[in-house]
C-alpha positions as CSV (number, residue, x, y, z in Angstrom):
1,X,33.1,-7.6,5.1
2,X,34.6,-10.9,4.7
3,X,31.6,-14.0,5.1
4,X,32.8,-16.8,6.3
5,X,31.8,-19.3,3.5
6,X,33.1,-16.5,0.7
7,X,30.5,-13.4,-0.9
8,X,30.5,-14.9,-4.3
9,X,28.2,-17.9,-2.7
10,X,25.4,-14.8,-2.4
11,X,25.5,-14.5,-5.9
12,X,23.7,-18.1,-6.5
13,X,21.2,-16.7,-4.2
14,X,19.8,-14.3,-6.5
15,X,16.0,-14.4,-7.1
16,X,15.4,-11.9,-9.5
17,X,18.0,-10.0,-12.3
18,X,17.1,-7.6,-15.2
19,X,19.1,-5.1,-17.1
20,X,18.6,-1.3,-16.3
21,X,20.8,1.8,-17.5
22,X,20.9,2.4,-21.6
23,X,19.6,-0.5,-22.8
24,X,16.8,-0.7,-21.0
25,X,15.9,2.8,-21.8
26,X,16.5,2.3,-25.8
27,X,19.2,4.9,-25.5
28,X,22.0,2.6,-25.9
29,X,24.9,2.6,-28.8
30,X,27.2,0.2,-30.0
31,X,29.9,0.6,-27.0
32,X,27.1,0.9,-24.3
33,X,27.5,-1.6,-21.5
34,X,24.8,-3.8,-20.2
35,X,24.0,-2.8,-16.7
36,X,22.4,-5.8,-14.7
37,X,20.4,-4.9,-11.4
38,X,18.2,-7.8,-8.8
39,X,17.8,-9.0,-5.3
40,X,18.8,-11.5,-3.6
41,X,17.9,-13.3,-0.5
42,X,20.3,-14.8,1.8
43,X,20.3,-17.9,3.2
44,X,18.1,-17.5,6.7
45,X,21.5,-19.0,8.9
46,X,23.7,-15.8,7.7
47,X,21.3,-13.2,9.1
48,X,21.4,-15.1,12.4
49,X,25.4,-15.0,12.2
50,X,28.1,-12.3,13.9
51,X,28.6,-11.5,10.0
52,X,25.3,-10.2,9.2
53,X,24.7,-9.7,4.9
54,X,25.6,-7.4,2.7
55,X,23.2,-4.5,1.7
56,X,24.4,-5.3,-1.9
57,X,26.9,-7.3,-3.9
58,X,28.8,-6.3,-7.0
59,X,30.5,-7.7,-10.0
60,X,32.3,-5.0,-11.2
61,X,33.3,-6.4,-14.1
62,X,30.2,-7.9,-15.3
63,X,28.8,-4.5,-14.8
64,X,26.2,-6.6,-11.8
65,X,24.6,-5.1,-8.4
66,X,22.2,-6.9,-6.2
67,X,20.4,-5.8,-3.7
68,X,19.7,-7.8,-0.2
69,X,16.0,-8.5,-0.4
70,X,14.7,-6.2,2.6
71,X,17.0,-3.6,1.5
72,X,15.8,-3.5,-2.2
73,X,12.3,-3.5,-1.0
74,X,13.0,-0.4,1.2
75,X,14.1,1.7,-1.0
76,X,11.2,0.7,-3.5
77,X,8.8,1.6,-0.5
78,X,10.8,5.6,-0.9
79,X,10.2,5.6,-4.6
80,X,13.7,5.1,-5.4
81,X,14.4,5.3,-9.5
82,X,16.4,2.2,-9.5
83,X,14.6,0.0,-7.7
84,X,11.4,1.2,-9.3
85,X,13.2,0.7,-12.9
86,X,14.4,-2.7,-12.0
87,X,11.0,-3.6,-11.0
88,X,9.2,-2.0,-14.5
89,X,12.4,-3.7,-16.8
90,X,11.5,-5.0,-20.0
91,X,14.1,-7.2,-20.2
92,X,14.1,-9.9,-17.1
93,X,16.6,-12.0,-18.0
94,X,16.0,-14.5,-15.1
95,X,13.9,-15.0,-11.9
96,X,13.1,-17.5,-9.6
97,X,8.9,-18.2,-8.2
98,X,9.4,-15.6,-5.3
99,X,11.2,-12.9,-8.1
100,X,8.2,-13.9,-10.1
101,X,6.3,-12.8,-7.0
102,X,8.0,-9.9,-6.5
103,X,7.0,-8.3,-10.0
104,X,4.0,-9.0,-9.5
105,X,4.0,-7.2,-6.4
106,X,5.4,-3.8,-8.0
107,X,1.9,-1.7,-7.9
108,X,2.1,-1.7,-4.5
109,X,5.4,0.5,-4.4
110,X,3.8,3.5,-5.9
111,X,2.8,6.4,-4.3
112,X,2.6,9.9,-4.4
113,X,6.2,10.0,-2.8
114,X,7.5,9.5,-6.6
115,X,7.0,13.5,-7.1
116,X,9.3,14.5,-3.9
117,X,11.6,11.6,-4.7
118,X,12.1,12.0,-8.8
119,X,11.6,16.1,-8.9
120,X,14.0,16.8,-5.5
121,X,16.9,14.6,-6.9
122,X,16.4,16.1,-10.4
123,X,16.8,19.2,-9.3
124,X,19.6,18.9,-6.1
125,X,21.4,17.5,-9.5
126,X,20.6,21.0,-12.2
127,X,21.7,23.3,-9.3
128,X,25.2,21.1,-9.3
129,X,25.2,21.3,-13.1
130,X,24.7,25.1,-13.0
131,X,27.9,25.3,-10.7
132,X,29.7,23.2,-13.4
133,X,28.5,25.7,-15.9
134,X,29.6,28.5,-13.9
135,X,32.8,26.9,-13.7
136,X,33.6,25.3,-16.6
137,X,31.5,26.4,-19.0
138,X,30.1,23.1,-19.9
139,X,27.9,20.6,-18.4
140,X,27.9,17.0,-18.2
141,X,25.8,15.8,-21.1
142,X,25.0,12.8,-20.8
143,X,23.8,13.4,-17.1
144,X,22.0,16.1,-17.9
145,X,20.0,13.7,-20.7
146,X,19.3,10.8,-17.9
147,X,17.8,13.7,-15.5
148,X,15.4,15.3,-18.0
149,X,14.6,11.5,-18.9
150,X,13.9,10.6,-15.3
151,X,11.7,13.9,-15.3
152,X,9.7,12.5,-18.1
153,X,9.5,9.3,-15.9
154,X,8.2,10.9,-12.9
155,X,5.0,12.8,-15.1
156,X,4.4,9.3,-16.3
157,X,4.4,7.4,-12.9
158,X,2.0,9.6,-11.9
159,X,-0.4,10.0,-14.6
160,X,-0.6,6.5,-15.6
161,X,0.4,4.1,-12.2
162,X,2.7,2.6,-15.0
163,X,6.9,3.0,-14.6
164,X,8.1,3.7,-17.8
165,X,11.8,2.3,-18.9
166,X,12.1,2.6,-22.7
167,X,12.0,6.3,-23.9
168,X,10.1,5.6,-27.0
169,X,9.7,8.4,-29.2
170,X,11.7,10.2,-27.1
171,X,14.9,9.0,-28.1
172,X,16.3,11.4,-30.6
173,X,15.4,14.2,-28.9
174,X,17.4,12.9,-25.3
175,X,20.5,11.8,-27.8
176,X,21.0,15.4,-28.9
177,X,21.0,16.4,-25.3
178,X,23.7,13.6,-24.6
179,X,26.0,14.8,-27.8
180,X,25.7,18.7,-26.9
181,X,23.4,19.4,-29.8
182,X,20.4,21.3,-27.8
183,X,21.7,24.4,-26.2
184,X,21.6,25.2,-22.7
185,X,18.5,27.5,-22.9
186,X,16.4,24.7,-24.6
187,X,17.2,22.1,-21.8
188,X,16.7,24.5,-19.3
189,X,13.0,25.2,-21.0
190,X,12.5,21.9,-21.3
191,X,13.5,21.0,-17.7
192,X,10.9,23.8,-16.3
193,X,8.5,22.4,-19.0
194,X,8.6,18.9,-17.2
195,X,8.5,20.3,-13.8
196,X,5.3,22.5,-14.6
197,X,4.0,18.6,-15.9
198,X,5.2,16.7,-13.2
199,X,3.8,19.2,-10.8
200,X,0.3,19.2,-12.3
201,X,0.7,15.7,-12.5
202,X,1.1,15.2,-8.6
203,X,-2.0,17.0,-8.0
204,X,-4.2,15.1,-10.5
205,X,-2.7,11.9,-9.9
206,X,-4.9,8.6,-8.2
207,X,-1.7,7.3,-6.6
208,X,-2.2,6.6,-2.9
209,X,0.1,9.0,-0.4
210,X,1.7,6.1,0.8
211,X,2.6,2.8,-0.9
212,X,1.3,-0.2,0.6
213,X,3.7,-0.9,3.8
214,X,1.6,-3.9,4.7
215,X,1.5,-5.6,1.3
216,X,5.5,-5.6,0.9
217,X,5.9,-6.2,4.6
218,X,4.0,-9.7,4.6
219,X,6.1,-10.4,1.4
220,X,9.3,-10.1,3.5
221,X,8.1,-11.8,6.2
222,X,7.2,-14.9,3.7
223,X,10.3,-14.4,2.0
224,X,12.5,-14.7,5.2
225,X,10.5,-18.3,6.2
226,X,11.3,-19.9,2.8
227,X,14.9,-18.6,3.1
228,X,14.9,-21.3,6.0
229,X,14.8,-23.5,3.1
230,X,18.1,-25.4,1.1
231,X,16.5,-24.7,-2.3
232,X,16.0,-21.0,-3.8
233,X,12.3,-20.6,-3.6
């Protein structure tokens, strides 16, 4: 899609950006980029235009991907990892009163729809890695490491309301997943380990089954009316 006054003008329009991926997660190395995630929030006269906005914007090169406010907050509502990590990032490098908002906003994502949405990706993603096993007779490593990582997230989501980004004292153990030191049979222990966890987790946890539609819904709405205004609230 081509906007008429030029994409890169959405980028100034960015309320709230923080860095996800490696670094975030304290699994990063010397050669590791720095993945940056947000929102942002268009300018009220595009979304009344023939041109509509973009569901996201990228910056390949600077290794950047926003998310269009309603869009970002959608997916949150589903439990989606990303925007769920970009919400719980230690490391907010910059965001505007309604970002500053948003954060503080993030309880009301949570739900019990973080078990279907962590433990179903997790494992649509080990039956693949199987059938790259079967194949080749190795897997991906260092995807293998994120899923049993984002396992480990899941079990803590729901036992504590809290989304956990840095592995902690996880870290060496998840490493020698990602260089190929722990064989296959240990993961795959390890894997059923967390799902016997995250499973008991589910059924103990105090999360509400839904997240709080209403809450997030009235923050759009009040989000779209300030949009109306020149400045970046």
């Amino acid at each position: 899609m081509v906007l008429p006054h030029g994409e890169p003008a959405l980028f100034d329009r960015v309320i709230l950006r923080v860095v996800i991926g490696s670094r975030a997660y304290g699994l990063d190395r010397e050669d590791s980029d720095t993945d940056r995630r947000g929102v942002y929030l268009p300018p009220a006269e595009l979304h009344w235009s023939l041109y509509g906005v973009p569901e996201q914007i990228d910056d390949e090169p600077g290794q950047q991907t926003f998310w269009e406010l309603r869009k970002f907050l959608v997916m949150g509502l589903k439990a989606n990892p990303n925007v769920l990590e970009s919400l719980w990032s230690p490391l907010v490098e910059s965001a505007t009163p309604l970002g500053r908002e948003l954060l503080a906003l993030r309880d009301r994502f949570l739900s019990r729809l973080v078990f279907q949405t962590y433990s179903g990706y997790v494992a649509s993603q080990f039956r693949k890695i199987e059938a790259d096993l079967r194949r080749h007779g190795a897997p991906k490593w260092k995807h293998v490491m994120h899923l049993l990582r984002l396992l480990h997230a899941g079990v803590q989501v729901l036992r504590s309301g809290e989304v956990p980004v840095h592995v902690g004292p996880l870290r060496d153990r998840l490493l020698a997943v990602r260089g190929g030191a722990v064989a296959w049979a240990d993961v795959e222990a390890w894997r059923q380990q967390l799902h016997t966890e995250f499973a008991a987790a589910a059924a103990a946890t105090r999360l509400p089954e839904q997240p709080d539609h209403a809450a997030v819904d009235g923050f759009l709405r009040r989000a779209r009316r300030l949009a109306l205004a020149e400045q970046l609230p």
